[in-house]
N, C-alpha and C positions, 0 to 999 in steps of 0.2 A: 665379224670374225668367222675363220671357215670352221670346219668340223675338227682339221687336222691342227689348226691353231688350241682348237675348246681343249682337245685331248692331250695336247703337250701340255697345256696349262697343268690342268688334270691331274696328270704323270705327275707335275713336277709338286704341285701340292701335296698328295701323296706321299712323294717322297719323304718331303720337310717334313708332314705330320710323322711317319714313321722314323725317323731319328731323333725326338723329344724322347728323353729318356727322364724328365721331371712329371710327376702327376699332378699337381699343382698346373703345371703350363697346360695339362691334356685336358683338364678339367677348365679351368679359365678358357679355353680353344672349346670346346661342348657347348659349352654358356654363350658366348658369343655366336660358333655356329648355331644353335635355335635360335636365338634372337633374330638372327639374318633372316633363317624361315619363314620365322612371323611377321617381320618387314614385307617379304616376297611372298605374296600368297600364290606365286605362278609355279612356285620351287617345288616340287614334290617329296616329299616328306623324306627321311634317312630312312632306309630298310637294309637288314644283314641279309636278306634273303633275293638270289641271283633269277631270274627270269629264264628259264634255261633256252626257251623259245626267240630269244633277243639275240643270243649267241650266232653269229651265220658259222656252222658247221664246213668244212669243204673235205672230200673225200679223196683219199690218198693220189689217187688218179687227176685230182684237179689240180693236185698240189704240184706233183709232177709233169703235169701240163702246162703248168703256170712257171716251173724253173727252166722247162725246155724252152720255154719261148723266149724267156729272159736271155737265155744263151742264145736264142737262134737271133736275136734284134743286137746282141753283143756284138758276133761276129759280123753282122753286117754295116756296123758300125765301123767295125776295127778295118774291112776291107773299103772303107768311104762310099758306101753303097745309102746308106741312111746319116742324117743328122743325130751324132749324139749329144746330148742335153749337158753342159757343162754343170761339174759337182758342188761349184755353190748354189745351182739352181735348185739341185735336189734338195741341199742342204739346210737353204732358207723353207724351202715347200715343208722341210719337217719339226 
């Protein structure tokens, strides 16, 4: 499974747990998640607290860097100069 598969999964778990609006079901979902853990000694434990050093930062200027090019690989597209990548390709990749 690639990284960008792990993280859709992710997301989409995420989601579900944040629209349980019963305690009972969040509390029964806790229980189960530990148990999983103790199954998986490879799983690394549940922490609230963010790694800030994990985050890749990118500086205004790369960001900017990075939409100009998207534009500039667009138009070269648009004029048949480059192959552009059909949108279910993208779509399934995400």
């Amino acid at each position: 499974m690639t990284t960008m598969e792990l993280n859709a999964m992710r997301g989409e778990l995420a989601r579900e747990i944040l629209n349980i609006e019963s305690r009972e079901m969040l509390q029964k979902l806790m229980r189960y998640f530990k148990r999983l853990q103790r199954e998986q000694p490879s799983m690394p434990p549940v922490s609230s607290v963010v790694a800030e050093e994990t985050v890749p930062y990118r500086t205004k200027e790369e960001i900017l860097a990075g939409v100009e090019q998207a534009f500039e690989c667009a138009k070269l597209a648009r004029e048949g100069k480059v192959q552009g990548r059909p949108i279910e390709d993208l779509l399934d990749e995400l």
